[in-house]
C-alpha positions as CSV (number, residue, x, y, z in Angstrom):
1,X,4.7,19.9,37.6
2,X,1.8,20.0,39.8
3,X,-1.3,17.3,40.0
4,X,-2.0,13.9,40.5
5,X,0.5,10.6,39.5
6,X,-2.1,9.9,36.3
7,X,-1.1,12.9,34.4
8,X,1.9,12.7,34.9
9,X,2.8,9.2,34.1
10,X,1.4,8.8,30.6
11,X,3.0,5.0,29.3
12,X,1.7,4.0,26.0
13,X,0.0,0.2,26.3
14,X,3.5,-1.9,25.8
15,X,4.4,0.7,29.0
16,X,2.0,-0.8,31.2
17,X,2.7,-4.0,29.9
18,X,6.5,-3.9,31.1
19,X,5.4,-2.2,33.9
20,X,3.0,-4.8,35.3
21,X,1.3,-2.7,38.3
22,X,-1.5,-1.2,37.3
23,X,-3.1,-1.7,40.5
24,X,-0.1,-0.5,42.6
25,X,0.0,3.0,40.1
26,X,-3.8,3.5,41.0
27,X,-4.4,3.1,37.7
28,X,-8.0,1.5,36.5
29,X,-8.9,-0.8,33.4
30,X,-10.5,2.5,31.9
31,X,-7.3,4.6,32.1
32,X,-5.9,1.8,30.0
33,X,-8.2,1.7,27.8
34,X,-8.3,5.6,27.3
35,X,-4.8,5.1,26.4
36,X,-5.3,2.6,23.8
37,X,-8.0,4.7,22.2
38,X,-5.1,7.6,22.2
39,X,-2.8,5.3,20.0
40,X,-5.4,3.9,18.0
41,X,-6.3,7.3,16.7
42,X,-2.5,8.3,16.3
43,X,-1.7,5.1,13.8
44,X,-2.0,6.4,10.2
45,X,-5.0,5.0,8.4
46,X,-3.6,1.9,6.3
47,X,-4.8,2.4,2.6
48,X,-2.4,-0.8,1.5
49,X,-1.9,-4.4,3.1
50,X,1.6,-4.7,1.2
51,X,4.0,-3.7,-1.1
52,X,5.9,-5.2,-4.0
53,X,9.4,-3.5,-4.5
54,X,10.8,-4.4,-8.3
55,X,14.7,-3.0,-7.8
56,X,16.7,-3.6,-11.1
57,X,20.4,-3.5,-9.6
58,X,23.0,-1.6,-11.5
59,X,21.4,1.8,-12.1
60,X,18.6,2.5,-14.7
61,X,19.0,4.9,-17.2
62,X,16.4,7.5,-16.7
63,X,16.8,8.5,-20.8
64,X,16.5,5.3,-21.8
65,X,13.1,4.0,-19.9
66,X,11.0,6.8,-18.4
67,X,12.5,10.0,-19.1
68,X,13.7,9.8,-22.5
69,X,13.9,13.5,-23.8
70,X,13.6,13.6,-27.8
71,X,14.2,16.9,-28.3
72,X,17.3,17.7,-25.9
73,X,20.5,18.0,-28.4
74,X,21.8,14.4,-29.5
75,X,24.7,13.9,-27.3
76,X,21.9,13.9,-24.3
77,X,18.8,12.1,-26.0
78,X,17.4,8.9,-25.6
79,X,19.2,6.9,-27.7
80,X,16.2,5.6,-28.8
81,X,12.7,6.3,-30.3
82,X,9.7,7.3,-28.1
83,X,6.2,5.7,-27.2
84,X,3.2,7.6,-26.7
85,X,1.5,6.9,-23.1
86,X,-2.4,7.0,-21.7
87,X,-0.7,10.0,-20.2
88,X,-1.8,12.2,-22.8
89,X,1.3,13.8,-23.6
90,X,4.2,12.2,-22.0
91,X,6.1,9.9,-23.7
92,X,8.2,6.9,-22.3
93,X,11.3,5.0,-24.4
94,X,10.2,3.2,-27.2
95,X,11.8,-0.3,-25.5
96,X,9.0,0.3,-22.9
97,X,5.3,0.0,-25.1
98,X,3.6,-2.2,-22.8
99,X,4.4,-0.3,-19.8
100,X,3.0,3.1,-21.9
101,X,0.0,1.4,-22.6
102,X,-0.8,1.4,-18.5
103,X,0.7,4.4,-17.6
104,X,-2.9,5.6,-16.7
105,X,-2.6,3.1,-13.9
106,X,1.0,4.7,-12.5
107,X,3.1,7.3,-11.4
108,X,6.2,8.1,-12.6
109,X,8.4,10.6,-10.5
110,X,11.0,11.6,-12.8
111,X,13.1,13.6,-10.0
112,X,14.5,11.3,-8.1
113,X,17.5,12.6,-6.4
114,X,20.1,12.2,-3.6
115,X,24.2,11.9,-3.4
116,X,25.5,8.7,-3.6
117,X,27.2,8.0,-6.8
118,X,28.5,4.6,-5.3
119,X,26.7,1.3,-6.1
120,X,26.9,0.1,-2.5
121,X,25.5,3.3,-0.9
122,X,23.4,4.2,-3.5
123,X,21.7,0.9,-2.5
124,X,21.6,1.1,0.9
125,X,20.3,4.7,0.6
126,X,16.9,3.4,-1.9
127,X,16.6,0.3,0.6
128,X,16.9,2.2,3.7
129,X,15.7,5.9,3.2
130,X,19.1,6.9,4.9
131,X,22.3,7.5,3.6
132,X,25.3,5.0,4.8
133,X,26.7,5.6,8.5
134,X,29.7,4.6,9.6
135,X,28.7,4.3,13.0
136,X,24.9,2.3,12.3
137,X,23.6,-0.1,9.4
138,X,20.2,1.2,9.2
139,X,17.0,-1.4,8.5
140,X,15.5,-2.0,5.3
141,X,12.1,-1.1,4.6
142,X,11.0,-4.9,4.3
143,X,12.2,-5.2,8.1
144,X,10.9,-1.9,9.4
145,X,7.2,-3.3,8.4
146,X,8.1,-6.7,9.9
147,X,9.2,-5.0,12.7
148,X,6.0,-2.4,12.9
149,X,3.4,-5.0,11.6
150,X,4.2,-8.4,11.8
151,X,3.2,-11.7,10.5
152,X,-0.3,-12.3,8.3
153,X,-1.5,-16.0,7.4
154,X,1.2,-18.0,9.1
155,X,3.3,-16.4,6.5
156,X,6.7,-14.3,6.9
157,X,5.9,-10.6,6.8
158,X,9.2,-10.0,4.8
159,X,10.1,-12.4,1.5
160,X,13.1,-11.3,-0.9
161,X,12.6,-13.4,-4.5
162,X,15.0,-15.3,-5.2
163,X,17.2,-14.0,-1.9
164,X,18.4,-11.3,-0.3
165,X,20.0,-9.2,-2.8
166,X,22.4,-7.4,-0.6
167,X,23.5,-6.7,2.8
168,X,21.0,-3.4,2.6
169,X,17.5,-5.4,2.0
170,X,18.4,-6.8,5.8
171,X,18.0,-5.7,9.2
172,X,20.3,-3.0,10.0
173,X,20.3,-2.5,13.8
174,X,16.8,-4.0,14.3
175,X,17.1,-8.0,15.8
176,X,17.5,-10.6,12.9
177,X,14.2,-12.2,13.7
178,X,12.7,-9.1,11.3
179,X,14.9,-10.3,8.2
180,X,13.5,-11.3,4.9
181,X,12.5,-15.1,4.2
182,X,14.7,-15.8,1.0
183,X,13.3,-18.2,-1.3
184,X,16.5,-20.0,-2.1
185,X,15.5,-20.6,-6.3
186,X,14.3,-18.6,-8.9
187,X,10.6,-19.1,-9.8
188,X,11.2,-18.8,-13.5
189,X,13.9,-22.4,-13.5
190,X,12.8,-25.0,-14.3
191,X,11.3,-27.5,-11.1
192,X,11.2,-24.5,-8.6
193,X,11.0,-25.4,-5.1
194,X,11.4,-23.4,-2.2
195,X,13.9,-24.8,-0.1
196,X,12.8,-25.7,3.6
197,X,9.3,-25.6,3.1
198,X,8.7,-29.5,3.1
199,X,9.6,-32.3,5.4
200,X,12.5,-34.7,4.8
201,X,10.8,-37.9,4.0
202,X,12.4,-39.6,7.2
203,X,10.0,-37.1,9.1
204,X,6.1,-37.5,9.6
205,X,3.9,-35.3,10.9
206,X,3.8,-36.8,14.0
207,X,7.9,-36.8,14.7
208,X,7.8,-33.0,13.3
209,X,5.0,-32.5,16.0
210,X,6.8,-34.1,18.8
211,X,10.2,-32.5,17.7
212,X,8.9,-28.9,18.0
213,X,7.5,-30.1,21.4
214,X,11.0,-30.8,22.4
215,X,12.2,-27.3,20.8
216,X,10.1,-25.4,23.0
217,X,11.2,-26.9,26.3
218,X,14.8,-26.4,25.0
219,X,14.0,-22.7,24.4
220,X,12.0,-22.0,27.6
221,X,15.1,-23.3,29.4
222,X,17.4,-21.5,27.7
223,X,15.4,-18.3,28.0
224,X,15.1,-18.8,31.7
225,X,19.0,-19.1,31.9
226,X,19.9,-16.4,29.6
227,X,18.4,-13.2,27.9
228,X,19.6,-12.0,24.1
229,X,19.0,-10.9,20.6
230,X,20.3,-14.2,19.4
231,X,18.4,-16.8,21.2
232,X,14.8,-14.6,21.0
233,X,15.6,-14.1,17.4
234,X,16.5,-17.8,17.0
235,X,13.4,-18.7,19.1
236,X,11.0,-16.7,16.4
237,X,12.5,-17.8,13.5
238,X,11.7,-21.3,14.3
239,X,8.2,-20.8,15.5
240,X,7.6,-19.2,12.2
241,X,9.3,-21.1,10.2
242,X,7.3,-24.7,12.4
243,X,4.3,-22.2,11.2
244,X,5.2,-22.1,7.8
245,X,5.7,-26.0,7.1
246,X,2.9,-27.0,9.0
247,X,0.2,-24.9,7.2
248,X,-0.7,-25.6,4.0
249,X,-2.3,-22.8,3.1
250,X,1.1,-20.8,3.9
251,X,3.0,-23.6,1.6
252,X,0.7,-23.1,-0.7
253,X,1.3,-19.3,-1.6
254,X,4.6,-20.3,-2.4
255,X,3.5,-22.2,-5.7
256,X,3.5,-20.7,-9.1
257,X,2.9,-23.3,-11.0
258,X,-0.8,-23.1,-9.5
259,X,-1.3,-20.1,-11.7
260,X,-3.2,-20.9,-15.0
261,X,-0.8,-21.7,-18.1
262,X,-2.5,-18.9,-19.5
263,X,-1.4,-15.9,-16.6
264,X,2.1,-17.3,-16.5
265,X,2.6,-17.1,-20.2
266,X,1.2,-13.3,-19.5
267,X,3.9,-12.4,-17.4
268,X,6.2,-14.0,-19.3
269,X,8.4,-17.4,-18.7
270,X,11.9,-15.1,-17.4
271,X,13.0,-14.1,-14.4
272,X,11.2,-10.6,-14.1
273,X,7.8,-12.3,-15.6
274,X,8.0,-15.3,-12.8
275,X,9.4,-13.1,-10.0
276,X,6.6,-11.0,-10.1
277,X,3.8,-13.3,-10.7
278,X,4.9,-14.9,-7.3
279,X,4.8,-11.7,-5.5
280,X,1.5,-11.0,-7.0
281,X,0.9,-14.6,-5.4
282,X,3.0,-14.0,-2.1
283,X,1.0,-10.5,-1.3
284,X,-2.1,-11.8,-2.0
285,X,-1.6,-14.6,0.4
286,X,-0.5,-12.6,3.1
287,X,2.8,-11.3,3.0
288,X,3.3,-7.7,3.8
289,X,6.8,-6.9,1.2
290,X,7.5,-8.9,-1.5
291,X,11.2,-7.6,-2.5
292,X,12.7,-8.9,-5.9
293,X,15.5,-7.8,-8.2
294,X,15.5,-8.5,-12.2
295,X,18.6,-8.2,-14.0
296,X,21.5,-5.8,-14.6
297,X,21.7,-2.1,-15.5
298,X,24.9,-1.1,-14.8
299,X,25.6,-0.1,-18.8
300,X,29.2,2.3,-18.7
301,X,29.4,0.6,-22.2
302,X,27.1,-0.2,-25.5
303,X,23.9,1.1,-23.5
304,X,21.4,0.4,-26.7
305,X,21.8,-3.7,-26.9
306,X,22.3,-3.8,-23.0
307,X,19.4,-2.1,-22.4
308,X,17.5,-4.1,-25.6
309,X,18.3,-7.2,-24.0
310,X,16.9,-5.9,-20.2
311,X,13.8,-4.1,-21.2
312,X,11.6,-6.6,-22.7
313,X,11.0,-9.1,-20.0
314,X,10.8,-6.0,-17.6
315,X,8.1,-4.4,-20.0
316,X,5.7,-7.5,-20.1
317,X,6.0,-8.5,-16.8
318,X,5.5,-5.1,-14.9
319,X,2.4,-3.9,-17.2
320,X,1.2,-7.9,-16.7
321,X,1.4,-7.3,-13.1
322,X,-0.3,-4.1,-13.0
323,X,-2.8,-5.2,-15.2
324,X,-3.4,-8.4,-13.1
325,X,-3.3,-6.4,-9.7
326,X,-5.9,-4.3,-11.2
327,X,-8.5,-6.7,-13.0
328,X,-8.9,-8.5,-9.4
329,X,-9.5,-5.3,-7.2
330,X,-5.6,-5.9,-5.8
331,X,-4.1,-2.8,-7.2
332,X,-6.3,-0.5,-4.7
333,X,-4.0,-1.9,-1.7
334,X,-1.3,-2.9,-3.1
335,X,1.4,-0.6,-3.5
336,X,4.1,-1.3,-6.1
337,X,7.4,0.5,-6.7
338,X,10.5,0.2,-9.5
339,X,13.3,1.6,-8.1
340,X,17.4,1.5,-8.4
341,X,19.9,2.9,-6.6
342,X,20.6,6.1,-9.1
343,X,20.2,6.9,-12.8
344,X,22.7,7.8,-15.4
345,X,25.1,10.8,-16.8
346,X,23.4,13.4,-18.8
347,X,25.9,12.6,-22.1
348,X,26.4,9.3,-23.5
349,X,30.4,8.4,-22.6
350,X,33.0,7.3,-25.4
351,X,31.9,3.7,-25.0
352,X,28.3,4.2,-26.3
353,X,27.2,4.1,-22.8
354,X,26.4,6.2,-19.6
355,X,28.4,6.6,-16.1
356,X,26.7,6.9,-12.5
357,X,24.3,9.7,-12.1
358,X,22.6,10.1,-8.6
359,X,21.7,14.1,-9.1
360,X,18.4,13.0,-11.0
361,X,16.5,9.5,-11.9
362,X,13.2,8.0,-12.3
363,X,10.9,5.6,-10.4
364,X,7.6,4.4,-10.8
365,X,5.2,4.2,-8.0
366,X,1.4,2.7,-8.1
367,X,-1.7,1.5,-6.2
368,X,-2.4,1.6,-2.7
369,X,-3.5,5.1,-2.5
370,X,-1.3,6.6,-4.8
371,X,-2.5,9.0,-7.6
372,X,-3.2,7.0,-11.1
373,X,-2.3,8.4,-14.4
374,X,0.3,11.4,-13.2
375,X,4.1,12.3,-13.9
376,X,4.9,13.6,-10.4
377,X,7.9,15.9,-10.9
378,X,10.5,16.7,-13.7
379,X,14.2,16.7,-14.7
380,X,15.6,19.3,-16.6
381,X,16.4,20.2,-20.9
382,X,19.0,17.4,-20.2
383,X,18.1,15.7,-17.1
384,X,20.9,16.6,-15.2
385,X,19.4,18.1,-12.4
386,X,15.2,18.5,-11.4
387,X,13.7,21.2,-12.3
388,X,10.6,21.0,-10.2
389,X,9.6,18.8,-7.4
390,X,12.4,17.1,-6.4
391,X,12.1,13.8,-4.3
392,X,14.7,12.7,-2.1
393,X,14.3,8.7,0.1
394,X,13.1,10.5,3.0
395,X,9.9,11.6,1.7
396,X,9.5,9.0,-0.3
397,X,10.2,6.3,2.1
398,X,7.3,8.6,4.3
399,X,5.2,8.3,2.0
400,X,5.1,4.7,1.5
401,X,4.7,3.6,5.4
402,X,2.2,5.8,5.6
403,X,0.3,4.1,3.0
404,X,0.9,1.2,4.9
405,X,0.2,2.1,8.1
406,X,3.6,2.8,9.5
407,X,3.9,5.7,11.8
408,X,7.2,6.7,10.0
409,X,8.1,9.3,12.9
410,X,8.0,6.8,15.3
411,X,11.5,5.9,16.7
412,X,13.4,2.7,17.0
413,X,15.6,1.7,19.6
414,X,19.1,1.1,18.4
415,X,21.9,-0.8,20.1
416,X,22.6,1.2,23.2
417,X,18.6,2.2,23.9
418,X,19.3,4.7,21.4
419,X,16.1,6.1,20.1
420,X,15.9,6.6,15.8
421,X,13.8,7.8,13.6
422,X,12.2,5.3,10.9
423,X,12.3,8.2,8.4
424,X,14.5,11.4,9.6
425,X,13.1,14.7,7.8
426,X,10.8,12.9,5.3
């Protein structure tokens, strides 16, 4: 390859960086800047500043919430009524009204698909956007936007409400400074408190000053002496955690009890109601991904009082949220997705309930640039299989970093400097 050492040697800005010698490469302040104006205009155009993930672990039944189809023969049906929706024309389960009565503010893909039947990889595959490898644990989504975007506000980028669900919400092959902060307590007990977040009373501010004084000449010696994953993950947990405690405003995010009576009692005093009143709260603040679970939907048996105990909270909270988001000019960039890790069988099984059914579910995705008012996709006479525009993790997982400004064909390096996609084929 002919011509001079500047077109040939093309580092991106963290390249020159590392490299240190711009001088010695002949390289001027303008060629730098060029390059920086390259990669500027190659970073997708952020339409949302974060992203609430509502997962209810088990597997959601796809007749019974979003997908009910009344007029399939009975041993496939909902087994219960329908709703109307501001969809004119589409219909949700009648244990969902609420939710019906914002659906002009949604989308609802009701062909969701992939392969994994299996609880564990079913999860891994709707936290990761990759099936399970034996040979690498891939990084949530929470920790790929950690990773890619960072901190806001003195506040963790990633926060899982109440904790980590599972060993999939994590960080994969990605260092463990990128993992979620995990609350610790639910939001909807009584005298929530997030653990850590406050100094013992033994402690002023002036000791906690002096004592991350001594943590930093600690770390620069150790980091002089020795080079690792552990001890730079170590360092930048406790620099954001020192961060954290000594900024109120950062503390302050963390408290829903600040909310007015009036909002809480909107959302509704459970679990799903609190949870996502605090991630309303959390993204507002700062935070880039708020994840949180709410319940259990795992029904192989008596499916209609399972799923009549679930959907309730579920249905106030999530159409109070939406609501909420939308009334203060939130909803525009903030994306907000109910997912699980697979729907449920076509028939209902000899226990008045339904088995593990990956082949076809539904989700719900809204705000931060995505389309209001629309069923995206649809399942078949029995929903068995899609029958047009099916949607596998991949593309949807590319869908929702690019909303948030995530070059999703970007690679990561992997133990061993190997290079991997953040979304392969989406």
């Amino acid at each position: 390859m002919s011509g001079c050492p500047k077109c040939s040697f093309r580092p991106n800005r963290r390249e020159f960086l590392t490299v240190g010698a711009l001088g010695g490469l002949g390289i001027t302040l303008a060629d730098l800047l060029a390059v920086e104006a390259a990669e500027s205009k190659s970073t997708p155009a952020r339409k949302a500043k974060g992203i609430i993930h509502i997962f209810l672990p088990g597997g959601m039944a796809q007749q019974e919430s979003f997908d009910p189809k009344p007029y399939a023969p009975l041993e496939y049906r909902g087994s219960f009524g329908t709703v109307s929706t501001k969809i004119p024309g589409v219909a949700f389960c009648e244990t969902l009204p609420l939710i019906a009565g914002i659906a002009d503010k949604i989308t609802v893909v009701r062909s969701m698909t992939h392969g994994e039947a299996a609880h564990e990889r079913g999860t891994h595959t709707m936290f990761t956007g990759y099936q399970p490898s034996p040979a690498l644990v891939f990084p949530s989504m929470g920790s790929v936007v950690s990773h890619e975007l960072g901190p806001r506000e003195n506040l963790p980028p990633y926060v899982c409400i109440p904790n980590q669900p599972n060993p999939y919400a994590g960080t994969g092959y990605l260092s463990s400074s990128f993992g979620p902060f995990s609350l610790g307590a639910d939001p909807a007990s009584g005298g929530f408190k997030v653990r850590d977040l406050s100094l013992p009373q033994s402690v002023d501010q002036h000791r906690f000053a002096v004592r991350q004084t001594m943590l930093d000449a600690v770390n620069e010696h150790f980091a002089t002496a020795e080079r690792s994953d552990a001890l730079s993950a170590k360092d930048t947990f406790y620099q954001r955690a020192y961060s954290l405690i000594s900024a109120p405003k950062a503390r302050e995010a963390f408290r829903v009890d600040a909310e007015p009576a009036k909002l809480r009692e909107e959302y509704g005093h459970t679990a799903a109601g609190q949870r996502m009143l605090l991630a309303r709260r959390l993204i507002a603040a700062g935070v880039r991904m708020v994840s949180l679970t709410y319940g259990g939907w795992d029904f192989h048996q008596r499916i209609v009082p399972n799923t009549r105990r679930e959907a309730p909270a579920l249905d106030r909270a999530f159409s109070a949220l939406i609501k909420d988001l939308d009334r203060t000019g939130m909803l525009d960039e903030t994306l907000v997705m109910i997912s699980s890790e697979f729907g449920r069988t076509p028939k209902i099984n000899g226990d008045a309930g339904r088995d593990h059914w990956p082949r076809v579910f539904s989700i719900v995705v809204a705000g931060g640039g995505i389309k209001r008012g629309l069923v995206y996709g649809s399942s078949n006479a029995t929903a068995s299989e899609p029958e047009s525009d099916a949607l596998n993790p991949p593309d949807l997982f590319a869908t929702l970093y690019h909303l948030l400004g995530v070059e999703y064909q970007k690679k990561l390096l992997a133990p061993g400097n190997r290079p991997i996609d953040i979304v392969r084929g989406g």
